[in-house]
C-alpha positions as CSV (number, residue, x, y, z in Angstrom):
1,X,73.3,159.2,98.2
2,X,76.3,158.9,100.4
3,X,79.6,158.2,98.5
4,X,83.0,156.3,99.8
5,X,84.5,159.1,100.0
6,X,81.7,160.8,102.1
7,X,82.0,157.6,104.6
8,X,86.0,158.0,105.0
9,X,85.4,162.2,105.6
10,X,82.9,161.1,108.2
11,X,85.1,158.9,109.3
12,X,87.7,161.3,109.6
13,X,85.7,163.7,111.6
14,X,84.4,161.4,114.1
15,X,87.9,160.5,114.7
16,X,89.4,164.3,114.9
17,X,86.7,165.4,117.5
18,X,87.8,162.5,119.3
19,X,91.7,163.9,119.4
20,X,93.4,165.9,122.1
21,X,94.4,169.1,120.1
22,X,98.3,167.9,120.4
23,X,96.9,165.0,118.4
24,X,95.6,166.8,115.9
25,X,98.9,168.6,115.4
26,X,100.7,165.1,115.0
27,X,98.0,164.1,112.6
28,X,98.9,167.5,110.4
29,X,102.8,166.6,110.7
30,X,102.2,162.9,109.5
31,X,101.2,164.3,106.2
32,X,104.1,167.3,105.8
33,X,106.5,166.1,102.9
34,X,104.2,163.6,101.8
35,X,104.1,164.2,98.0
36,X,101.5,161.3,97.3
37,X,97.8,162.6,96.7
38,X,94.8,160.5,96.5
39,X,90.7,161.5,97.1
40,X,90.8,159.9,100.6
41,X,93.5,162.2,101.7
42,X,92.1,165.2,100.4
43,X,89.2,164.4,103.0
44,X,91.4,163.3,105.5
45,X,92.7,166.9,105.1
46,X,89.6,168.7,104.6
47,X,88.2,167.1,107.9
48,X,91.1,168.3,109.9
49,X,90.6,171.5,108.7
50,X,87.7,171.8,109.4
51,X,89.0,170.3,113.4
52,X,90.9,173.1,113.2
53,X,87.9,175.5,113.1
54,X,85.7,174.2,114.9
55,X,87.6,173.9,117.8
56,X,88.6,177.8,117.2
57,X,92.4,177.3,116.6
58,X,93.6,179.9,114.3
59,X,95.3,178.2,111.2
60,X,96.1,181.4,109.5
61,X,99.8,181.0,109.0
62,X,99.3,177.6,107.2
63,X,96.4,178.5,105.2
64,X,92.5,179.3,104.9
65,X,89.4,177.7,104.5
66,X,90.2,177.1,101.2
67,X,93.7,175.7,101.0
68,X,96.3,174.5,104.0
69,X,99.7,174.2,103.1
70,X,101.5,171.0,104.4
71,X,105.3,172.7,103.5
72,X,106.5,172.8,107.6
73,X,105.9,171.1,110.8
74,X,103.3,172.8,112.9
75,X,102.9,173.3,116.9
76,X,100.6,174.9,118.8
77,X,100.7,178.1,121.3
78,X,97.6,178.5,122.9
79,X,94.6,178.2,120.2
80,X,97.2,179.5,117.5
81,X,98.7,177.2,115.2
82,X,102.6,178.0,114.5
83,X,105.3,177.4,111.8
84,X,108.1,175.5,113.5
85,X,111.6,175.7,111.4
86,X,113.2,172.7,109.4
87,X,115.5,170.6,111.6
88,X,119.0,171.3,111.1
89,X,120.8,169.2,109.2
């Protein structure tokens, strides 16, 4: 039985695959410093993880396949994912 929350990850995923890999990196630093959690984002997440992955970009220095930590903006050199540093303020 398919759930809500399985129709927004599919959802999720459909859109992702359909992203240039710079949008995927904007998707990612949409949600850094957002402390609000709800289910939907947890699959919103999950399926941009999973982006990640699929397309072979190493995500390493933001997390695993278990966890991704949304602390720092991200960019991308290559197929690596990368830490940028906090704007000056």
């Amino acid at each position: 039985m398919t759930t809500e929350l399985d129709r927004y990850y599919q959802d999720f995923r459909q859109r992702f695959s359909q992203m240039s890999e710079e949008e995927l990196i904007e998707a990612f630093n949409r949600e850094v410093g957002n402390p609000g959690w709800v289910s939907v984002r947890g699959e919103y997440l999950f399926a941009l993880q999973e982006e990640f992955g699929r397309r072979e970009i190493d995500f390493s220095a933001i997390g695993d396949e278990t966890r991704m930590s949304l602390a720092n903006k991200i960019g991308l050199s290559e197929k690596t994912i990368i830490v940028l540093p906090p704007p000056e303020e």
